[in-house]
C-alpha positions as CSV (number, residue, x, y, z in Angstrom):
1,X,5.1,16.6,-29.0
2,X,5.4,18.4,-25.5
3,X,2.1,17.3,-24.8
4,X,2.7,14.2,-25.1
5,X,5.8,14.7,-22.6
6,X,3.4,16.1,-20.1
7,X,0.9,13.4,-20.2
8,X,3.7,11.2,-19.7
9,X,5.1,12.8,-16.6
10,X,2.0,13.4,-15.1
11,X,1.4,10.1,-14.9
12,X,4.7,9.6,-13.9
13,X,3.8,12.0,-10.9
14,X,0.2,10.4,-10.3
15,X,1.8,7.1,-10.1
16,X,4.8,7.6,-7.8
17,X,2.4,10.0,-5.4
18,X,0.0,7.0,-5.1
19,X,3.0,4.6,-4.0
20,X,4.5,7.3,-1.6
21,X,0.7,7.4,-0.3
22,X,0.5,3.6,0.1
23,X,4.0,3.9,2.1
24,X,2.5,6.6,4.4
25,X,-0.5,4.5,5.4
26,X,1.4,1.6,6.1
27,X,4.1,3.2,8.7
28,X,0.5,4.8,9.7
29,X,-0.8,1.6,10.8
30,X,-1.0,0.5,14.4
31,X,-3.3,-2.0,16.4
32,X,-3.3,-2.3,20.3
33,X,-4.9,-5.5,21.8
34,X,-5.7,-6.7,25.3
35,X,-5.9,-9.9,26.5
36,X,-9.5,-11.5,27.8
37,X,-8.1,-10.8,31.0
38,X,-7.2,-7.4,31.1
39,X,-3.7,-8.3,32.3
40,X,-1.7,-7.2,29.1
41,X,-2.0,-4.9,26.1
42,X,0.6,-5.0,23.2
43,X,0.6,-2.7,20.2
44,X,2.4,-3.6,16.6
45,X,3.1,-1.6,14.0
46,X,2.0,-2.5,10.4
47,X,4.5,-5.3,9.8
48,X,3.7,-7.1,13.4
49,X,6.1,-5.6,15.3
50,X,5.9,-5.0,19.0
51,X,5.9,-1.4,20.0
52,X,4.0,-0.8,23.2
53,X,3.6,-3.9,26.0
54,X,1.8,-2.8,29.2
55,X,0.5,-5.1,31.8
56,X,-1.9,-4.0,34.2
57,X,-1.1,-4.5,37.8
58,X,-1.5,-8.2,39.1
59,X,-0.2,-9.3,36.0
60,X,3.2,-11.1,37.6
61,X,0.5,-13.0,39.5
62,X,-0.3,-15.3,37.1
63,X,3.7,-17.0,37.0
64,X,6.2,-16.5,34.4
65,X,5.0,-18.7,31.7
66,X,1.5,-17.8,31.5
67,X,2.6,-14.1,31.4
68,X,4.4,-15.0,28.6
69,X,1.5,-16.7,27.1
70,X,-0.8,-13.9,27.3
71,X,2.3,-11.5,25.7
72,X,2.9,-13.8,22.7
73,X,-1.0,-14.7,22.1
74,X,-2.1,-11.2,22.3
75,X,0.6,-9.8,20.2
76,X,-0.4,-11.9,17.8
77,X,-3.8,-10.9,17.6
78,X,-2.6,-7.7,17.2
79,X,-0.5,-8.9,14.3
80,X,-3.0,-10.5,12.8
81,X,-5.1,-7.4,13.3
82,X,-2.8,-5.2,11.5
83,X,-2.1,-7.4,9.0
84,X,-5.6,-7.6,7.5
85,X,-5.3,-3.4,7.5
86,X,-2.4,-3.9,5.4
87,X,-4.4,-6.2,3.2
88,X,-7.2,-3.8,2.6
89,X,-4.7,-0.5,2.2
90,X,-2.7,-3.3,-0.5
91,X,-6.6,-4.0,-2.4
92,X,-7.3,-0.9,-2.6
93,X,-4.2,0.3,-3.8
94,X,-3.8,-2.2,-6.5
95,X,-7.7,-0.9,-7.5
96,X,-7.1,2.9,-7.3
97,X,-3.4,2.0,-9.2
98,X,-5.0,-0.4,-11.8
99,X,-6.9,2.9,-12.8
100,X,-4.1,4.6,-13.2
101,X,-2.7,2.4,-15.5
102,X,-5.5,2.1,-17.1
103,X,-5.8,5.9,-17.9
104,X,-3.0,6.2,-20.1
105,X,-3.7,7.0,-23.5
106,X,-4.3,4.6,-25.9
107,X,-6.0,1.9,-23.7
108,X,-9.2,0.6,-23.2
């Protein structure tokens, strides 16, 4: 019955190394855009958060409100850009897991 143990925990083990691996490539994950105009650059972090904003110089040329434009509108580019990486990390984690689950004995 021991082996039967093992199995067990090595799936166990397979299973929980595959989520900590998911977590890793998430915090991983960071996008940089620049606006059409070269004025501003914003980077996120995998859940859309700002983490880098650097505007070229010039930039407080363009008034207060349009700078502000180009901040929010290229963030979320940037968001929406890291957002579709964590969307691809998420498939194919549920693929690669979904085989794990499916290796267990007993099933298909």
């Amino acid at each position: 019955m021991s082996w039967a143990m093992d199995e067990l925990e090595a799936r166990a083990n397979a299973q929980l190394n595959s989520m900590y691996e998911l977590n890793e490539k998430f915090a991983a994950i960071s996008v940089r855009e620049t606006s059409a105009d070269d004025l501003v650059t914003v980077e996120v972090d995998g859940v859309g958060a700002m983490t880098g904003l650097w505007l070229a110089p010039g930039a407080n040329e363009v008034g207060g409100q349009r700078l502000g434009e180009l901040i929010v509108g290229t963030a979320a580019l940037a968001a929406q850009r890291a957002f579709a990486k964590r969307a691809l990390i998420t498939e194919e984690f549920n693929e690669s897991f979904a085989e794990l689950l499916d290796s267990r004995p007993g099933s298909g």
